[in-house]
PASE-989246 format. One record per residue (C-alpha): residue number from 1; z, x, y. Coordinates in nm, 3 decimals, always signed. Example, Ala and Ser with C-alpha at 12.3 -4.5 7.8 and 13.67 -1.06 7.14 Angstrom:
// residues 2
<r n="1" zz="+0.780" xx="+1.230" yy="-0.450"/>
<r n="2" zz="+0.714" xx="+1.367" yy="-0.106"/>
This chain:
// residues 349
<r n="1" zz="-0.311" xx="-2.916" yy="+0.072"/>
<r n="2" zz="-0.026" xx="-2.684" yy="-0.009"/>
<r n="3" zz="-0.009" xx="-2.517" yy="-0.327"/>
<r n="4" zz="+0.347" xx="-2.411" yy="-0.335"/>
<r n="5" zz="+0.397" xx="-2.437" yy="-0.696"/>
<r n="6" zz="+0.095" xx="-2.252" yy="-0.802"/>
<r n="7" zz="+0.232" xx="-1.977" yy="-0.554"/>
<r n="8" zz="+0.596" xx="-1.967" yy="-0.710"/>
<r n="9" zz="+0.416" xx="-1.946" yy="-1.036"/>
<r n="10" zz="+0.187" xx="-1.654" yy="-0.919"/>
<r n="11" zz="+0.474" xx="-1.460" yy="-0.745"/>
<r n="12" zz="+0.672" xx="-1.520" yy="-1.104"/>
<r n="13" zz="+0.393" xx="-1.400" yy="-1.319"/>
<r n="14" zz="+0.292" xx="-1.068" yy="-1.065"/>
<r n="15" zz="+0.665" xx="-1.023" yy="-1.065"/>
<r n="16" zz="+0.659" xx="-0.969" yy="-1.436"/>
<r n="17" zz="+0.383" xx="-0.824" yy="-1.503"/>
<r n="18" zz="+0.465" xx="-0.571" yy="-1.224"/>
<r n="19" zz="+0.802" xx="-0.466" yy="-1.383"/>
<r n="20" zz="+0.587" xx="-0.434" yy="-1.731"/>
<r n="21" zz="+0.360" xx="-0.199" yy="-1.539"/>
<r n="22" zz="+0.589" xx="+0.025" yy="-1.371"/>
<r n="23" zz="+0.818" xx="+0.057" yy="-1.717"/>
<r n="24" zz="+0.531" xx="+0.194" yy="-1.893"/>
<r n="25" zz="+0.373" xx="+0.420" yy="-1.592"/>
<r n="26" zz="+0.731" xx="+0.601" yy="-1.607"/>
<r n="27" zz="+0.679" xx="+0.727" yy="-1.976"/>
<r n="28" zz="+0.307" xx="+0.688" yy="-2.020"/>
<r n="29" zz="+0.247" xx="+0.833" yy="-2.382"/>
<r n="30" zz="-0.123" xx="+0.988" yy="-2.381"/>
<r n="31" zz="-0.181" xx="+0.710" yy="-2.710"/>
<r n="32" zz="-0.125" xx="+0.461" yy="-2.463"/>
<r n="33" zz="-0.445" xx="+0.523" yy="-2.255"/>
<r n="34" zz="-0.818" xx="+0.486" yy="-2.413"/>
<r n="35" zz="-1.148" xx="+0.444" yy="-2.284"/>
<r n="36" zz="-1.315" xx="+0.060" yy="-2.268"/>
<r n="37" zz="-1.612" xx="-0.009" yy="-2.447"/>
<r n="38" zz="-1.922" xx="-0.039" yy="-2.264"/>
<r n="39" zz="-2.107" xx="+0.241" yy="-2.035"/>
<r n="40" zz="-1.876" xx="+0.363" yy="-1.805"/>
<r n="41" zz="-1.573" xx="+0.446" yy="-2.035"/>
<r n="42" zz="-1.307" xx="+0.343" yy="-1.776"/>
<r n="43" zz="-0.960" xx="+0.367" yy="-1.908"/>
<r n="44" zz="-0.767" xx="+0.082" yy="-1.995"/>
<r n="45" zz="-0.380" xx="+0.133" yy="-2.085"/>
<r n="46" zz="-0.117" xx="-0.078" yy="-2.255"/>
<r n="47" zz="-0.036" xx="-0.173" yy="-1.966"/>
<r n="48" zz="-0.331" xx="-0.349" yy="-1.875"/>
<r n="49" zz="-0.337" xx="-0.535" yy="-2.153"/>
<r n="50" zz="+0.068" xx="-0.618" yy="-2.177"/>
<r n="51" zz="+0.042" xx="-0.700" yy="-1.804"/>
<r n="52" zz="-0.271" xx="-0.998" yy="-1.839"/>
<r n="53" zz="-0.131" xx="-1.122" yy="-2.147"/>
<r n="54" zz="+0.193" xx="-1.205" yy="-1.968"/>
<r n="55" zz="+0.060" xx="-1.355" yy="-1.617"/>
<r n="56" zz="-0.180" xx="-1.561" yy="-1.881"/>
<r n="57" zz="+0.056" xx="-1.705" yy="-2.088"/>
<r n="58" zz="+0.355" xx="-1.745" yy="-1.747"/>
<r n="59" zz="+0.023" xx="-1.951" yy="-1.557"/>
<r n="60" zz="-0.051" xx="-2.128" yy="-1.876"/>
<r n="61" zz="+0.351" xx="-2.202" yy="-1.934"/>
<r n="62" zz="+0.354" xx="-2.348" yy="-1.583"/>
<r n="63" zz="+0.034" xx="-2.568" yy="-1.567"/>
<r n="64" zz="-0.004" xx="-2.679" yy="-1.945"/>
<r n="65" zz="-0.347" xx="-2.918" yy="-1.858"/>
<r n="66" zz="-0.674" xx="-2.774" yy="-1.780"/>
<r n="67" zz="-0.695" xx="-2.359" yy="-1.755"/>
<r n="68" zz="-0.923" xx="-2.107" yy="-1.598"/>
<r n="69" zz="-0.830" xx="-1.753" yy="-1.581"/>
<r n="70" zz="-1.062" xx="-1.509" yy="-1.468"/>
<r n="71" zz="-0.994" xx="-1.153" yy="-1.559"/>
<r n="72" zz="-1.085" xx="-0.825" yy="-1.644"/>
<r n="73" zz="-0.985" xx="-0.746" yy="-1.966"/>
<r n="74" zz="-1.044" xx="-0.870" yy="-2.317"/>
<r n="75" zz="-0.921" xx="-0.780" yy="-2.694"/>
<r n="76" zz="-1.283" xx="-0.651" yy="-2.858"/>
<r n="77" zz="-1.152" xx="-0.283" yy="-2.865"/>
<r n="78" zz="-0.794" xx="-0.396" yy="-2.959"/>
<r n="79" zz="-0.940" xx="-0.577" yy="-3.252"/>
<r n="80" zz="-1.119" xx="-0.279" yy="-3.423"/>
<r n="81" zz="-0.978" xx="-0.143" yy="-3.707"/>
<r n="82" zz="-0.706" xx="+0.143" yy="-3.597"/>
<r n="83" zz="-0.578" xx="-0.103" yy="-3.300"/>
<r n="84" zz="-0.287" xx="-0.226" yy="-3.494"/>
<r n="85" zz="-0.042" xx="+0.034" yy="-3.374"/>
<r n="86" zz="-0.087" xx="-0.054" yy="-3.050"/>
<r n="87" zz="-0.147" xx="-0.395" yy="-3.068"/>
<r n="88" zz="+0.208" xx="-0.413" yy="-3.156"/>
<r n="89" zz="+0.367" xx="-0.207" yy="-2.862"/>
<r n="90" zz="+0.194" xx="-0.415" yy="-2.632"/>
<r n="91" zz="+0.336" xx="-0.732" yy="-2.845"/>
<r n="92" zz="+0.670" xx="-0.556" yy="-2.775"/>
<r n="93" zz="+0.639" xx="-0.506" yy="-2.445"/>
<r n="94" zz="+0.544" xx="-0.827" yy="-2.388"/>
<r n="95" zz="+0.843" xx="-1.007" yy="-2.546"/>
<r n="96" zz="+1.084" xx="-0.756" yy="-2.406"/>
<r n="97" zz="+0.959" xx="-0.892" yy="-2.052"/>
<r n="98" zz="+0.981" xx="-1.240" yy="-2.146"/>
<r n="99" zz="+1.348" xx="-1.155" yy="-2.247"/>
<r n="100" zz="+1.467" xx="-1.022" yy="-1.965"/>
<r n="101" zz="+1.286" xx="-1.285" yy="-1.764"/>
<r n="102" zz="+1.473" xx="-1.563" yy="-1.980"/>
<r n="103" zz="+1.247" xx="-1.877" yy="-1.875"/>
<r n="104" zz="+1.075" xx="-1.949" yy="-2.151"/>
<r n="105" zz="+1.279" xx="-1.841" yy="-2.476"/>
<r n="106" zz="+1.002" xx="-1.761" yy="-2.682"/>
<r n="107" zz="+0.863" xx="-1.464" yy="-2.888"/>
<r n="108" zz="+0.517" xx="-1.389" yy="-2.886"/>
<r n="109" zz="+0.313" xx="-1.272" yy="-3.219"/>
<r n="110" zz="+0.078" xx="-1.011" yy="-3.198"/>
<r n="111" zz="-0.208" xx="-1.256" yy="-3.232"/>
<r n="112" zz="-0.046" xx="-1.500" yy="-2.938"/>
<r n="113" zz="-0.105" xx="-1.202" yy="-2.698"/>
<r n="114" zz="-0.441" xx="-1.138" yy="-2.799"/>
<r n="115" zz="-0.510" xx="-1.494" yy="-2.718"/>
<r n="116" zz="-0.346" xx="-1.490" yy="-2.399"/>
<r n="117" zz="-0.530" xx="-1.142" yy="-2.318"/>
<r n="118" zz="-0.844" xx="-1.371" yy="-2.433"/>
<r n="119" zz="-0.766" xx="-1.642" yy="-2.222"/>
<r n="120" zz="-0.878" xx="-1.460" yy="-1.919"/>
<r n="121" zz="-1.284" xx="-1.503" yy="-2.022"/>
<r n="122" zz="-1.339" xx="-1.765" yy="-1.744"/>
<r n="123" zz="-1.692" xx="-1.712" yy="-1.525"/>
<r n="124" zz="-1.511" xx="-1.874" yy="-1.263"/>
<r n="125" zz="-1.775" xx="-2.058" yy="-1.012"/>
<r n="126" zz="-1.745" xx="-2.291" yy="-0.708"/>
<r n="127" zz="-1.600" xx="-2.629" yy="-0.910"/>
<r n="128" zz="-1.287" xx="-2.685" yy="-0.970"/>
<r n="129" zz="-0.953" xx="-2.431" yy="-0.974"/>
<r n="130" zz="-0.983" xx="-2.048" yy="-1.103"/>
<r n="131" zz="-0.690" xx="-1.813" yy="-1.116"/>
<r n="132" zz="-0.804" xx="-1.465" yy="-1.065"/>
<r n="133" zz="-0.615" xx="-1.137" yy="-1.185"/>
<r n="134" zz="-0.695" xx="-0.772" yy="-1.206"/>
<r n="135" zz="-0.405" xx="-0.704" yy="-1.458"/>
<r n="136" zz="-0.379" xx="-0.322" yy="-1.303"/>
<r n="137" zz="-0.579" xx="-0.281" yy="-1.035"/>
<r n="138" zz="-0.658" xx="+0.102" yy="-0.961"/>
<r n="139" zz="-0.604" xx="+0.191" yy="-1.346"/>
<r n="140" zz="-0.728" xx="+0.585" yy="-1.302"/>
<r n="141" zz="-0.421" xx="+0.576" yy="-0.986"/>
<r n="142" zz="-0.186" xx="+0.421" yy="-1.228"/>
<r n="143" zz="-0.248" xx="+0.711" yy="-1.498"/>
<r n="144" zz="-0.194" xx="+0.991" yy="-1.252"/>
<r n="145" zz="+0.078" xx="+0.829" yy="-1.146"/>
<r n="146" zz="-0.005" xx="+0.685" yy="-0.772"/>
<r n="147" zz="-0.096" xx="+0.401" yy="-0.652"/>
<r n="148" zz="-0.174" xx="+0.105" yy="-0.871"/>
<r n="149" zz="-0.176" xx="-0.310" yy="-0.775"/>
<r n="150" zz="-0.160" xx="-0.619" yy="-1.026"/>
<r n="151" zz="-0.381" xx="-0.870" yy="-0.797"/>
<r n="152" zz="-0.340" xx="-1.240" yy="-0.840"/>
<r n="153" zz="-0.517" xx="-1.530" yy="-0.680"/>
<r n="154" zz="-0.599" xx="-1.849" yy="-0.688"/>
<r n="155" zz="-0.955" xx="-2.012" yy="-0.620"/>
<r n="156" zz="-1.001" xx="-2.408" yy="-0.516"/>
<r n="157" zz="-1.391" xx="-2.493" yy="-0.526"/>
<r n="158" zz="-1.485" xx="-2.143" yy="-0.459"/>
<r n="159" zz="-1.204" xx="-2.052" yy="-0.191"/>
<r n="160" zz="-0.940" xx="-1.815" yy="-0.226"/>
<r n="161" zz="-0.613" xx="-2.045" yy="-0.149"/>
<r n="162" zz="-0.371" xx="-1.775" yy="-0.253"/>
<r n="163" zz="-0.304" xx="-1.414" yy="-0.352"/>
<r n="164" zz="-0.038" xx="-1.214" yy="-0.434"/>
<r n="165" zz="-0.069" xx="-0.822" yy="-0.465"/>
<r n="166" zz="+0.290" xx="-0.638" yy="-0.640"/>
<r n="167" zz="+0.250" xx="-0.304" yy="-0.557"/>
<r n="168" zz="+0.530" xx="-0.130" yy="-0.749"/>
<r n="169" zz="+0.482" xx="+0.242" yy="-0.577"/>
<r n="170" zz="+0.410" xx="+0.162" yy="-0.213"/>
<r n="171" zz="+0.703" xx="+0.239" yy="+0.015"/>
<r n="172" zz="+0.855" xx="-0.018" yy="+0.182"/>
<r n="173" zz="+0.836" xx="+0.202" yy="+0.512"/>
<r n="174" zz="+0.481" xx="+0.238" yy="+0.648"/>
<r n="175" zz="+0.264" xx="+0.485" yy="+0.552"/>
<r n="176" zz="+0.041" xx="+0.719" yy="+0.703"/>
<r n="177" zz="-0.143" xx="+1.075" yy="+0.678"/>
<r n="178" zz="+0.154" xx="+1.174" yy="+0.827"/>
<r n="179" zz="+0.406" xx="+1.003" yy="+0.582"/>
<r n="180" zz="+0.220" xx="+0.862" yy="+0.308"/>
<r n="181" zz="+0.584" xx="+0.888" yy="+0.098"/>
<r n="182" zz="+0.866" xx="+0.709" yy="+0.170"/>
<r n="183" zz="+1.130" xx="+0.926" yy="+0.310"/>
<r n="184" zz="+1.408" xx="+0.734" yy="+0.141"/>
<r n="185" zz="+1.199" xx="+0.684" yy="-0.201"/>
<r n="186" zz="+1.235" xx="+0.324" yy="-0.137"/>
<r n="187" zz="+0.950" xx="+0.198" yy="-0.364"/>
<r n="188" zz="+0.792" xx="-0.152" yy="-0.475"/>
<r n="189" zz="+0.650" xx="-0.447" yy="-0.257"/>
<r n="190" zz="+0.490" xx="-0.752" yy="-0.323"/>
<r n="191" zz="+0.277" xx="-0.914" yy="-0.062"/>
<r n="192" zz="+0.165" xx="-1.286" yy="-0.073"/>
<r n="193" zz="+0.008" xx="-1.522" yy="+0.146"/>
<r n="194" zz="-0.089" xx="-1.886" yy="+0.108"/>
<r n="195" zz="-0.418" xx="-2.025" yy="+0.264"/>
<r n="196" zz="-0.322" xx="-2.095" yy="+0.661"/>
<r n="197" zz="+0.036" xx="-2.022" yy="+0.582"/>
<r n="198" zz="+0.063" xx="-1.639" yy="+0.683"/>
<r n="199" zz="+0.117" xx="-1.316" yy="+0.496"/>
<r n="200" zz="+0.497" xx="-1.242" yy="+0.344"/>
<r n="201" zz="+0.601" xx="-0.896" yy="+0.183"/>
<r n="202" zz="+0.937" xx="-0.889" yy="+0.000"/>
<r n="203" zz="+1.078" xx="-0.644" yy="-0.227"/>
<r n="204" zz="+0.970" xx="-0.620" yy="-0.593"/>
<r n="205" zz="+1.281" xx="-0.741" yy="-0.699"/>
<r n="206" zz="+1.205" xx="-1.084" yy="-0.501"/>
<r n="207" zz="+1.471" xx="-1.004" yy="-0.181"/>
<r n="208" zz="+1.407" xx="-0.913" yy="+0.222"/>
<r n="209" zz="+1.122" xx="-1.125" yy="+0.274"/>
<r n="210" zz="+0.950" xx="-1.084" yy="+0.629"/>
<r n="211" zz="+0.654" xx="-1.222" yy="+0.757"/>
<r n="212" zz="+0.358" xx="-0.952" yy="+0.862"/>
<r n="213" zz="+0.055" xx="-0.891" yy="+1.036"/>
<r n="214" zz="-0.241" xx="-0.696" yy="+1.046"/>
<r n="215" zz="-0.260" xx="-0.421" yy="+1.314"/>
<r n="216" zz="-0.344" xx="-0.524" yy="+1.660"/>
<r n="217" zz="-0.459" xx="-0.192" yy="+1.788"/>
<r n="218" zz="-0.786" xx="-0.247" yy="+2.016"/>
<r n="219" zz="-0.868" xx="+0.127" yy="+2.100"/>
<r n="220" zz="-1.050" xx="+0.291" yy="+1.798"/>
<r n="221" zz="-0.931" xx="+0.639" yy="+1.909"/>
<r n="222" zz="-0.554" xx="+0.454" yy="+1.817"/>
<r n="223" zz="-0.662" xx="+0.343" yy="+1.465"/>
<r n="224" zz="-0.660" xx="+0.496" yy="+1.098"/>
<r n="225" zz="-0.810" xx="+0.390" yy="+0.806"/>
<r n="226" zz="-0.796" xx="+0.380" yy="+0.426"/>
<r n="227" zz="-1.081" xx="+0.377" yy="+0.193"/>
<r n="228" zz="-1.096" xx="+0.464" yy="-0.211"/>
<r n="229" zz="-0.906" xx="+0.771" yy="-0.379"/>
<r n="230" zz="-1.191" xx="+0.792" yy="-0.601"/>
<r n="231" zz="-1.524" xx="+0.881" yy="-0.441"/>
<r n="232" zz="-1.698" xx="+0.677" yy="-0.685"/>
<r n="233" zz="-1.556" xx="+0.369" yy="-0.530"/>
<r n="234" zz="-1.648" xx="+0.445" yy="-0.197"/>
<r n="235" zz="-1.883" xx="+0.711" yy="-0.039"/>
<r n="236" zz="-1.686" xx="+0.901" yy="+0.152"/>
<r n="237" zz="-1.920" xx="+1.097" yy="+0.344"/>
<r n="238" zz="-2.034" xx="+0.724" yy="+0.534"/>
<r n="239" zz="-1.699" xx="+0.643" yy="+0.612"/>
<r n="240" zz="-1.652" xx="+0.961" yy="+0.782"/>
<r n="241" zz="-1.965" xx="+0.885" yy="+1.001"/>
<r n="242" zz="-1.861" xx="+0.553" yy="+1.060"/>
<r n="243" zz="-1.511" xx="+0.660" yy="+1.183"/>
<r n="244" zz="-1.707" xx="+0.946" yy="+1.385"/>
<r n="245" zz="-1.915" xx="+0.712" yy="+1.550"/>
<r n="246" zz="-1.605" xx="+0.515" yy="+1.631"/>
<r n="247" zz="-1.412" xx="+0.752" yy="+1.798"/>
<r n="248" zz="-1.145" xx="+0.732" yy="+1.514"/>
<r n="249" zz="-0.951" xx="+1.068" yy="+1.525"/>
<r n="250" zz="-0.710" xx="+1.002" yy="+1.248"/>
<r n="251" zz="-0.789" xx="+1.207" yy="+0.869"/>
<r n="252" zz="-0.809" xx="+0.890" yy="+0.658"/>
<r n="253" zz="-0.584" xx="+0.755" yy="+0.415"/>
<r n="254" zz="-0.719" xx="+0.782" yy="+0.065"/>
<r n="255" zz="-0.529" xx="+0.547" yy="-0.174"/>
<r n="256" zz="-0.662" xx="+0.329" yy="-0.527"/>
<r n="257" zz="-0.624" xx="+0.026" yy="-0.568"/>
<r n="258" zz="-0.586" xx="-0.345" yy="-0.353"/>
<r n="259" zz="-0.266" xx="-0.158" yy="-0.212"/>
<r n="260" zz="-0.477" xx="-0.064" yy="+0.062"/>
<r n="261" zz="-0.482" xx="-0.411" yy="+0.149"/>
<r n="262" zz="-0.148" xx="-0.505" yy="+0.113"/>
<r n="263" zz="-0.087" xx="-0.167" yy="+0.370"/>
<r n="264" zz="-0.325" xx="-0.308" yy="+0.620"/>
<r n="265" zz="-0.176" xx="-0.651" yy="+0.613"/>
<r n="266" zz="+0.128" xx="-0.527" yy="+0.756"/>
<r n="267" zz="-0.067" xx="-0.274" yy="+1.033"/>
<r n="268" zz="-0.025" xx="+0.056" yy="+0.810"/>
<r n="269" zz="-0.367" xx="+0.123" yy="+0.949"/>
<r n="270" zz="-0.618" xx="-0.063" yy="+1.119"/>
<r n="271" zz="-0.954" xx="-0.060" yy="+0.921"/>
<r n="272" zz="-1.073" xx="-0.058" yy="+0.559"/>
<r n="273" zz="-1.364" xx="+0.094" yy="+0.469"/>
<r n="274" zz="-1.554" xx="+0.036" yy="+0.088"/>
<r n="275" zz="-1.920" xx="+0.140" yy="+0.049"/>
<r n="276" zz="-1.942" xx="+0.192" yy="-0.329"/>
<r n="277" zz="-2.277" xx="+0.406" yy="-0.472"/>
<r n="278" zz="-2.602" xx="+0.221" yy="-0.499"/>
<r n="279" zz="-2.593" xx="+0.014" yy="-0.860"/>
<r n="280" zz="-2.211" xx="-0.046" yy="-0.796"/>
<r n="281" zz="-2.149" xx="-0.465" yy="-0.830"/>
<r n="282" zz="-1.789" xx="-0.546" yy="-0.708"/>
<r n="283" zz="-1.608" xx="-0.791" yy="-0.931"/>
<r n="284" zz="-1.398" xx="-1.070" yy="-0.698"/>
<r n="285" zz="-1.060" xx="-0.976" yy="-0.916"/>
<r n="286" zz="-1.135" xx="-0.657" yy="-0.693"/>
<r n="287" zz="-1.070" xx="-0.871" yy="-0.351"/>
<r n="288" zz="-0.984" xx="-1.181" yy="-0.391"/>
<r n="289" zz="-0.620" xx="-1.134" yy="-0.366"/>
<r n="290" zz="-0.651" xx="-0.873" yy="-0.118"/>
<r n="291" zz="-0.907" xx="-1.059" yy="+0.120"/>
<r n="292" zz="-0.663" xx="-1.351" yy="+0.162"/>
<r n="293" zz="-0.356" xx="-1.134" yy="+0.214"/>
<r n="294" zz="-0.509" xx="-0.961" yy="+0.538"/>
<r n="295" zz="-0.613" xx="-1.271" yy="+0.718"/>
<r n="296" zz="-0.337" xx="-1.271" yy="+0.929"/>
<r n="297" zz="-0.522" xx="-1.172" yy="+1.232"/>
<r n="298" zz="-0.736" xx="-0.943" yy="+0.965"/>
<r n="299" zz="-1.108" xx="-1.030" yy="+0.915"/>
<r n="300" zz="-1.306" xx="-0.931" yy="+0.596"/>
<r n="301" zz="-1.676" xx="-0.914" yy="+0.583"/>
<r n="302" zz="-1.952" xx="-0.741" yy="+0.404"/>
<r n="303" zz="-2.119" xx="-0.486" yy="+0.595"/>
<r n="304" zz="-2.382" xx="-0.731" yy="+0.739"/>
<r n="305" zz="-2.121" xx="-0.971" yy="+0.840"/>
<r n="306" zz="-2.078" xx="-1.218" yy="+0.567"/>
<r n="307" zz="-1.794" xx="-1.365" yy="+0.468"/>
<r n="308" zz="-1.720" xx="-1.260" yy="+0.148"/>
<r n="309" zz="-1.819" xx="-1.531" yy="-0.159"/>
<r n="310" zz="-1.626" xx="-1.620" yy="-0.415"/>
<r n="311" zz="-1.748" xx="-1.887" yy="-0.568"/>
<r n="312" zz="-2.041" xx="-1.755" yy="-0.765"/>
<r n="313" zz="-1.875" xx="-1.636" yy="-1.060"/>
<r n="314" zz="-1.776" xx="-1.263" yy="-1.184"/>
<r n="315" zz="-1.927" xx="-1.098" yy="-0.905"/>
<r n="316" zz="-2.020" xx="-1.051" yy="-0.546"/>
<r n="317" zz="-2.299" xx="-1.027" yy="-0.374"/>
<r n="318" zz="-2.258" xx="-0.808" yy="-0.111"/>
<r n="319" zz="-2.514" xx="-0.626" yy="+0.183"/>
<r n="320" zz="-2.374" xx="-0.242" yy="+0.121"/>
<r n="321" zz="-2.040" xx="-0.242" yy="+0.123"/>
<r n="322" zz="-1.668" xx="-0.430" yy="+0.271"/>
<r n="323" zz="-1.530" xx="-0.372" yy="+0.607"/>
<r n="324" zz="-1.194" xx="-0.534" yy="+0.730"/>
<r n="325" zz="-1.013" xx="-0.465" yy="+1.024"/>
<r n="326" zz="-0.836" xx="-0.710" yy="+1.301"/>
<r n="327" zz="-1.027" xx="-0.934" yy="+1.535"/>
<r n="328" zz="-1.031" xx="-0.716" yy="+1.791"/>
<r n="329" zz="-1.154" xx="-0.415" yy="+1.699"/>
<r n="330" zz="-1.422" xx="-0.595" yy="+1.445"/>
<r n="331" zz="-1.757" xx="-0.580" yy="+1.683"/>
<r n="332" zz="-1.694" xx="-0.208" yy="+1.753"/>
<r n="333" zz="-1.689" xx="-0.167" yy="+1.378"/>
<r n="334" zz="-1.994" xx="-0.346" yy="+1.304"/>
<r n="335" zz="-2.212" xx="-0.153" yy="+1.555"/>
<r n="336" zz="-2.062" xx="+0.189" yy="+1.399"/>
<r n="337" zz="-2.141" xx="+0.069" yy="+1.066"/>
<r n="338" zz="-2.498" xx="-0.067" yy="+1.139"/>
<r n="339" zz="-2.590" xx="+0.290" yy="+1.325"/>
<r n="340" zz="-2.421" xx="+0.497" yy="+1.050"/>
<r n="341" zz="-2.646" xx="+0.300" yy="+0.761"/>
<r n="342" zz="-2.964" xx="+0.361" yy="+0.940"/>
<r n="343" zz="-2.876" xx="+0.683" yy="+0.999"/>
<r n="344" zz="-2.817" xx="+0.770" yy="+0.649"/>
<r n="345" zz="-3.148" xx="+0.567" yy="+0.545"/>
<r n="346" zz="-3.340" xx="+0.796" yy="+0.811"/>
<r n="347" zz="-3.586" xx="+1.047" yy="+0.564"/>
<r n="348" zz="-3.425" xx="+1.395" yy="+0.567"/>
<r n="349" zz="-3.577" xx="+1.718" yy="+0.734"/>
């Protein structure tokens, strides 16, 4: 079954909210970050917001019948009293996209993009179709200014059938430890790949579109990998044992975000590492976009060698951690992996 219109529509609304995203990162005010509600006190920006409330309403514009949007944010704090102010300069962002777009020729109240924020409260599950959508993916990269995704997919009875990842700071060049900046400061790619169709990256802008692959490097002491920026994400100190174990000899390449992803997918690096701290659940807007982009000639597992699963709602169930890397070098991996967890589960001196 091809699902080339839900793909032009995801492309359109990642597009969008992308541009959204990268206009605010370039004058982020310090009003427009806060801190979620809930225990860990992520930030959340007006750009997280502005950027789900337009892919919801571009998806719900395009497929009018039934809708399922899973995503990570939701109006509760923007409700309170005192959210008014901003409220309305993520209303105004919102329309100003929708302007330039010129599709639709509409303008959005304040209370139609708290509904289309809202619209995102899915559970998802194995029946039936789920668009999923990490609205800025790597939020703590895209206040510092680095590295930041918006991650769109599409589930079919539990499946991912399609992602797209816009990735408005990664060079179009290939990165590495070496170069992780583009010489020319040629910025902004969107990747997107379509279930047995291949992977495609094109400019942000929607020209130059190629087709790419994952890295087909078979000798570990060849490869590099990527793994979290933030430490919390992913423990850094097993990923360097794994690599050790490996033979890797390459520092790795620390990024946020599903941009790691979208690197590998064109052979960047070889291998993607995420072992989160005990108590961590990963969400599937974390990987569902990402997961599908890589499988040309990319595999993602867990750490025990499950596929990953995304059709039992928010969350994954996962043994320990991700691993992805190309076909090849995948059973070298897992044996690192395996003797670097029992190490690490071995009782200390």
């Amino acid at each position: 079954m091809a699902y080339d219109k839900e793909l032009a529509a995801a492309i359109k609304a990642a597009s969008l909210a992308a541009r959204l995203c990268r206009k605010v990162q370039k004058a982020l005010l310090q009003s427009d970050v806060r801190s979620k509600h809930g225990r860990n006190k992520s930030p959340v920006t007006v750009a997280d917001y502005g950027s789900q409330a337009l892919v919801s309403f571009v998806l719900q514009q395009e497929f009018p019948g039934e809708f399922s949007l899973v995503a990570e944010e939701d109006s509760i704090d923007l409700r309170k009293d005192g959210g008014g102010e901003i409220v309305e300069r993520i209303t105004k962002l919102v329309n100003e996209s929708l302007t330039s777009d010129g599709s639709y020729g509409v303008s959005l109240s304040s209370e139609d993009v708290l509904k289309a924020i809202d619209s995102g409260k899915s559970e998802g599950g194995s029946q039936g179709r789920h668009w999923v959508l990490d609205p800025i993916d790597g939020t703590k990269g895209f206040v510092r200014g680095d590295q930041y995704a918006v991650a769109l997919a599409l589930l079919d009875r539990g499946n991912v059938v399609l992602g797209v990842l816009a990735c408005p700071n990664l060079p179009l060049t290939s990165i590495s430890v070496a170069h992780p900046h583009s010489p020319n400061n040629e910025v902004g790619c969107l990747f997107f790949a379509e279930v047995g169709r291949g992977t495609y990256m094109q400019l942000l802008d929607g020209s130059s579109t190629v087709k790419v692959q994952v890295s087909a490097v078979e000798n570990p002491e060849e490869a590099s990998f990527f793994e979290s920026y933030e430490s919390a994400h992913s423990m850094h100190d097993l990923s360097s044992l794994i690599a050790q174990k490996l033979g890797v000899k390459a520092a790795p390449i620390r990024m946020d975000s599903q941009v790691k992803y979208g690197a590998l997918s064109r052979g960047d690096g070889a291998i993607y590492l995420r072992f989160p701290r005990n108590g961590y659940r990963e969400k599937i807007w974390d990987h569902a976009a990402g997961s599908i982009v890589v499988t040309a000639g990319g595999v993602v597992t867990d750490a025990a060698g499950k596929q990953l699963d995304f059709s039992k709602g928010k969350y994954l169930d996962l043994d320990t951690g991700i691993i992805v890397s190309n076909q090849k070098l995948m059973p070298l991996l897992f044996d690192a992996v395996r003797a670097s967890l029992a190490e690490k589960a071995k009782p200390q001196p």
